[in-house]
C-alpha positions in Angstrom: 85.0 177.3 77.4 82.0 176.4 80.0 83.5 176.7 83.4 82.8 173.4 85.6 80.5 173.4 88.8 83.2 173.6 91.0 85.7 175.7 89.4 81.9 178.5 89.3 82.0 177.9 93.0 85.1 178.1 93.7 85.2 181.9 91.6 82.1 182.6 93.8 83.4 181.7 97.4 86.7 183.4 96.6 85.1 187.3 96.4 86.8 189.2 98.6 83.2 190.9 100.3 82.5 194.2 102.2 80.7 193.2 105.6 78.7 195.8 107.6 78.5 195.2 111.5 74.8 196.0 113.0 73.4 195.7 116.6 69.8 194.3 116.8 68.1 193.0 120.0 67.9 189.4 120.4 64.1 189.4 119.2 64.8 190.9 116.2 68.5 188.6 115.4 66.5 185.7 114.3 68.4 184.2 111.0 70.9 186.7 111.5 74.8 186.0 111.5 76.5 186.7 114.7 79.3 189.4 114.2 80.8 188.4 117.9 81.6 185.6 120.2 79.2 185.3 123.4 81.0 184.4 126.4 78.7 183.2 129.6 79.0 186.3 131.8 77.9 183.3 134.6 77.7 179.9 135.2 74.8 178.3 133.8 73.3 177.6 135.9 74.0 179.9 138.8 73.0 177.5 141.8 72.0 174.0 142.1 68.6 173.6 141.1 65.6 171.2 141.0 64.6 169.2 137.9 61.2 168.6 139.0 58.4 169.2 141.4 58.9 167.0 144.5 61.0 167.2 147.7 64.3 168.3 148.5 65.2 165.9 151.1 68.4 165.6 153.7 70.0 162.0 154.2 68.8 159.1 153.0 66.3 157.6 154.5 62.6 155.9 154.1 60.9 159.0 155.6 61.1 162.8 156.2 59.7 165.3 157.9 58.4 168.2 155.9 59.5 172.1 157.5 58.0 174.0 154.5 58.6 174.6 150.9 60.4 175.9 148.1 59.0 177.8 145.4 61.0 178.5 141.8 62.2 182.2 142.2 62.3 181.9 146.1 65.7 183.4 147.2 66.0 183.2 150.9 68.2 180.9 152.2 66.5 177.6 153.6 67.8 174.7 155.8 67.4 171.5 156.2 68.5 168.8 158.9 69.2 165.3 158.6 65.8 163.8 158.1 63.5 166.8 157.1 62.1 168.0 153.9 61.4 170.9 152.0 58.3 170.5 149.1 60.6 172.3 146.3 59.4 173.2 142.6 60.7 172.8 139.3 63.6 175.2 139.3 63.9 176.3 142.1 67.5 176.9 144.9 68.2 173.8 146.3 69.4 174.4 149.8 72.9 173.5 150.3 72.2 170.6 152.7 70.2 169.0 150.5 71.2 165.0 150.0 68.4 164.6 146.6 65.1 165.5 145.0 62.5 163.2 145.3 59.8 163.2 142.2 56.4 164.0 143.6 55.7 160.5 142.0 57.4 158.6 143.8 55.8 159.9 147.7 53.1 160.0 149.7 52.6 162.4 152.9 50.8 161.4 156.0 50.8 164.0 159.2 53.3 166.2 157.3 55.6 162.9 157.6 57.5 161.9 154.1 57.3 158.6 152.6 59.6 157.8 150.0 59.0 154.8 147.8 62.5 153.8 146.2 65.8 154.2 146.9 67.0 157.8 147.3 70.5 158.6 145.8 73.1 161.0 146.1 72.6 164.3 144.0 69.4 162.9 142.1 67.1 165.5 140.5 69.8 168.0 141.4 70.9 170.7 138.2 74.5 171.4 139.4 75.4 174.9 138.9 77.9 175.3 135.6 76.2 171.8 134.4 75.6 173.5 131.2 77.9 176.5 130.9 81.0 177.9 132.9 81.3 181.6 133.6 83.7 182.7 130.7 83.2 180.1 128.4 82.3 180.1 124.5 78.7 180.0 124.1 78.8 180.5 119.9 81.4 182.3 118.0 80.9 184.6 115.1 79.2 183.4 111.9 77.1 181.5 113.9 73.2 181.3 112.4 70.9 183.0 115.0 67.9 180.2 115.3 65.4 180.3 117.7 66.9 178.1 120.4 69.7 180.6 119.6 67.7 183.4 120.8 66.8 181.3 124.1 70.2 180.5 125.2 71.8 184.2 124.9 67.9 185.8 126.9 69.3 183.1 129.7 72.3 184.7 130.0 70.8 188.4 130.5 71.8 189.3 127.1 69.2 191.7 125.2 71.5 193.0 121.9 73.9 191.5 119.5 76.3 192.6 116.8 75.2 191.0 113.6 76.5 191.1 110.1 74.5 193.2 108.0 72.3 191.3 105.3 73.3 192.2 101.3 70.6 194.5 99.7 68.9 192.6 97.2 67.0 193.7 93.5 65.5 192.0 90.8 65.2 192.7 87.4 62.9 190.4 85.0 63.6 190.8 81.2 61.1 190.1 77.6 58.7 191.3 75.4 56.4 188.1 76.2 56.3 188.4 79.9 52.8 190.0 81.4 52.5 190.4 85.3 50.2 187.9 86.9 46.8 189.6 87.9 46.6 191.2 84.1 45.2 189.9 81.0 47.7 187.8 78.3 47.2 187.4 74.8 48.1 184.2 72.7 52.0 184.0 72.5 52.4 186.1 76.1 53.9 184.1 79.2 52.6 185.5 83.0 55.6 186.4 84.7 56.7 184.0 87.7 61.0 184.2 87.9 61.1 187.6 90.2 57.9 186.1 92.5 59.8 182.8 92.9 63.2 184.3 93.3 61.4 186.9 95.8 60.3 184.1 97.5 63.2 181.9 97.6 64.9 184.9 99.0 62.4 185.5 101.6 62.2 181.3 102.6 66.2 181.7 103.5 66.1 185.0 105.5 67.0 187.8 103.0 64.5 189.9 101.7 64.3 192.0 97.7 64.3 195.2 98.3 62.9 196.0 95.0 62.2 194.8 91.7 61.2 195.4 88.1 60.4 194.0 84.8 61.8 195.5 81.6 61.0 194.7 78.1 63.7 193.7 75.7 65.4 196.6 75.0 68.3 197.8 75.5 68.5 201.4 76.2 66.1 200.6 78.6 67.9 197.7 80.3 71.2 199.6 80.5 68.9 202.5 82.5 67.7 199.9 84.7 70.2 198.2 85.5 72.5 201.2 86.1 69.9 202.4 88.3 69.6 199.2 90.5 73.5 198.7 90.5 74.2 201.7 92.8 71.3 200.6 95.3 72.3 197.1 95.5 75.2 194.6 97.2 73.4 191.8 94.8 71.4 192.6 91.4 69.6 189.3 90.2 68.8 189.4 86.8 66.4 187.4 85.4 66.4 186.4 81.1 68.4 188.2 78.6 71.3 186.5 79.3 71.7 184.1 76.0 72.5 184.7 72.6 69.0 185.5 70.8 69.0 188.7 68.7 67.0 190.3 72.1 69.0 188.9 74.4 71.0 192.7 75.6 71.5 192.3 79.4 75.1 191.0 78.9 75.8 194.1 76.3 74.0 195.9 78.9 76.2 195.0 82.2 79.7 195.5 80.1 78.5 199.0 79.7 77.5 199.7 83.0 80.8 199.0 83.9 80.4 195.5 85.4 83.8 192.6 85.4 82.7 189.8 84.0 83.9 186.8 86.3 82.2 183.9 84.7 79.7 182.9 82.0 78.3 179.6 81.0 78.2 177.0 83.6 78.9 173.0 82.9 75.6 171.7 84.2 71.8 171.8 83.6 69.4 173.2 84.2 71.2 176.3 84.0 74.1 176.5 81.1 73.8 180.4 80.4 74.4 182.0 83.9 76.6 184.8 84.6 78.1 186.2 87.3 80.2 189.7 87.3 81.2 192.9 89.8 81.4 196.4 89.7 82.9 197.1 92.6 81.3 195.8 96.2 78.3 195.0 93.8 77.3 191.9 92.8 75.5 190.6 89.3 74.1 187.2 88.9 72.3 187.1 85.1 70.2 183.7 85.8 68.3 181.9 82.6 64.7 183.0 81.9 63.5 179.6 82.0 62.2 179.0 85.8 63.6 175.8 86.8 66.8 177.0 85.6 66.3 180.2 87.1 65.5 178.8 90.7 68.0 175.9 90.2 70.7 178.5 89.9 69.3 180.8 92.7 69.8 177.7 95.3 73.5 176.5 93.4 75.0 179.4 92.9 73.6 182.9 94.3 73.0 181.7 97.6 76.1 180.7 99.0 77.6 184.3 98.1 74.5 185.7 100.0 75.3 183.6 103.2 78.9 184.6 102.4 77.9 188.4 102.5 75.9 188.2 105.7 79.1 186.6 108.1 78.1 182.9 107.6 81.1 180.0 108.8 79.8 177.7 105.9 77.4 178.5 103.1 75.1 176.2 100.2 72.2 174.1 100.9 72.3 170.8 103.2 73.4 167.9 101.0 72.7 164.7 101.9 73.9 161.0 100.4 69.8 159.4 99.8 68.9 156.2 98.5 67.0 156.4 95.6 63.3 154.8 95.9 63.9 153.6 91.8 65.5 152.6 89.4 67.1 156.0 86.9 68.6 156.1 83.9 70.9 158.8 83.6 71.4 160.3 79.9 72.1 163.9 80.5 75.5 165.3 78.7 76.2 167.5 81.5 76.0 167.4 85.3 72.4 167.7 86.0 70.3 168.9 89.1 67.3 167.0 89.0 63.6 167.8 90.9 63.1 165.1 93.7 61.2 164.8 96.4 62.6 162.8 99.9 59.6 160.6 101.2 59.9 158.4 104.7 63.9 158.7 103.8 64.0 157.9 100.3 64.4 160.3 97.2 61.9 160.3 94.5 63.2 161.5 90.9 60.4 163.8 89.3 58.7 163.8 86.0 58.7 167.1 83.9 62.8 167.8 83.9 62.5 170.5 81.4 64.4 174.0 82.5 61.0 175.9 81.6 58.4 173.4 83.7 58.5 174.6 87.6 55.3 172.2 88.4 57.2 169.8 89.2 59.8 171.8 91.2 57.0 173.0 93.3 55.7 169.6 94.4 59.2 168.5 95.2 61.6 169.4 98.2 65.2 168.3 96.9 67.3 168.1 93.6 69.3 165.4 93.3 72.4 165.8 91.5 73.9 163.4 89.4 77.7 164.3 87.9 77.6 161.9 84.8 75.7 159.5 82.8 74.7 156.1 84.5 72.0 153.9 85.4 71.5 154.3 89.0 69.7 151.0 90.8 66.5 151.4 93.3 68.5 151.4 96.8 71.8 153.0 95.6 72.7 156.3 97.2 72.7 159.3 95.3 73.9 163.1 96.4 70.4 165.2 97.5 70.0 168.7 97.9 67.7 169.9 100.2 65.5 172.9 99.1 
């Protein structure tokens, strides 16, 4: 009996994983998982500050008299009287008798004398010291995804190394007699291998990398050897074809020899029906369906999450999103189905060329859209999209 969508996930996000604990320096963490909770060791920020060029001024009034000037990294400490001005920069210490910052936009200067034009009001322009952060407090807690803003927030608080988790080891393993590598000549009923360059790729685009990969032809001593070999290197083994019930078809054979638990096979949904997924050990197996649509469908549904899983992540998949559709679809399929879409100026756009082994249309899109049973959904009506 086909397990359903869920009930796959659900086997998937329930693996108890091993986690390894690294230090990297914040300009090599980016897409990392944090492995620890940043606290601000300060306030943030650490004085009152300006939020633009202009003047710090004392009192309110129409005009000031300018005593000199405060530039952004300046640390004595400067005065100012009622009435006077300093000529302050972008960042830079306000003094502590300061009333304001005027915008340089909004004066003019005549004999070192200060003209305001507007009102001046009490604390305006000023950055108030802890505005953003208080010393002690939760900047992001672990599993957080290290993004470049990220990266900026923990250099401001003098922080140069992290503990991340770890990323899984990755290898690939592409199966069939038909399959020639891209760059070398075919001959009439041959196939150019693509599964292990998109799957490479799709790896890559989400901030793990394949460590190695290979292609084997269908047999089965040698698939065994392979994937034997590859098991003992690897937290994850993707396997690509092999994995149905054709006479050549030997990676499933293969796998229950080499030791591996078979946790699931056959999947509810299409593209994608013949996937498995087994362990041997802290070692992963995902045997994905030789056709590439269902292949790379299957990558994003299914291997993913247990990758982000692996590498410390708080929650794990691709972004779904509730879309209106930009026309009218007739839904026939008998199972769930992930269909190619593309999102355009906020509306999804169902594909032509559905079939598991045509990856054309996959590549011009940028979502699937997933529809859970047969019906005929109306231009306008939202349906669940999967960003890819």
């Amino acid at each position: 009996m086909m397990l359903t969508i869920e009930e796959a996930a659900k086997i998937i996000q329930s693996q108890n994983v091993k986690r390894s604990v690294i230090d990297r320096l914040i300009e090599d963490s980016l897409g990392y998982w944090l492995a620890e909770e940043i606290t601000s060791p300060f306030d943030l920020p650490s004085f009152d500050n300006s939020a633009m060029d202009g003047y710090a001024v004392s009192g309110v009034s129409e005009s000031y008299k300018i005593t000199g000037e405060i530039q952004a990294g300046d640390i004595s400490a400067k005065k100012l009287r009622d009435g006077e001005a300093l000529r302050i920069f972008t960042g830079a210490k306000i003094p502590d008798s300061a009333t304001a910052v005027v915008m340089q936009e909004k004066t003019r200067v005549k004999n070192n004398i200060l003209f305001v034009e507007g009102e001046v009001s009490e604390g305006q322009h000023i950055r108030r010291r802890g505005n953003e952060l208080s010393s002690g407090q939760t900047v992001f807690k672990p599993g957080h995804l290290i993004s470049p803003a990220s990266i900026g927030m923990i250099g401001s608080l003098g922080i140069n190394s992290l503990k991340v988790y770890q990323k899984p080891s990755v290898r690939i393993i592409s199966t069939g007699n038909e399959l020639v590598p891209p760059g070398h000549t075919k001959e009439l009923g041959q196939i150019y291998e693509s599964n292990s360059y998109s799957l490479q790729s799709a790896l890559e685009s989400h901030g793990f990398r394949c460590e190695e990969k290979t292609h084997i032809k269908d047999d089965f001593s040698a698939i065994k050897q392979g994937i034997e070999a590859f098991l003992e290197a690897s937290d994850v083994l993707l396997i690509s074809g092999g994995i149905s019930v054709g006479d050549y078809d030997f990676v499933k054979q293969a796998l229950e020899e080499n030791g591996v638990q078979e946790l699931f096979y056959k999947v509810f949904q299409k593209p994608g029906k013949p996937l498995y997924f087994g362990r041997r050990d802290d070692t992963f197996v995902f045997a994905l369906p030789g056709n590439p649509a269902s292949s790379l469908t299957c990558f994003y549904i299914h291997v993913l999450p247990l990758l982000q899983k692996l590498s410390g992540a708080n929650s794990t998949g691709l972004q779904r999103l509730d879309v209106p559709i930009d026309h009218d679809y007739d839904n026939t399929s008998d199972r769930p189905v992930f269909l190619k879409a593309s999102i355009q100026n906020g509306r999804v756009s169902i594909l032509d060329r559905q079939s598991s082994s045509m990856i054309h249309s996959m590549a011009l899109g940028n979502a699937l859209v997933f529809l859970n049973e047969p019906a005929l959904i109306s231009k306008g009506e939202q349906v669940q999209t999967i960003l890819i």
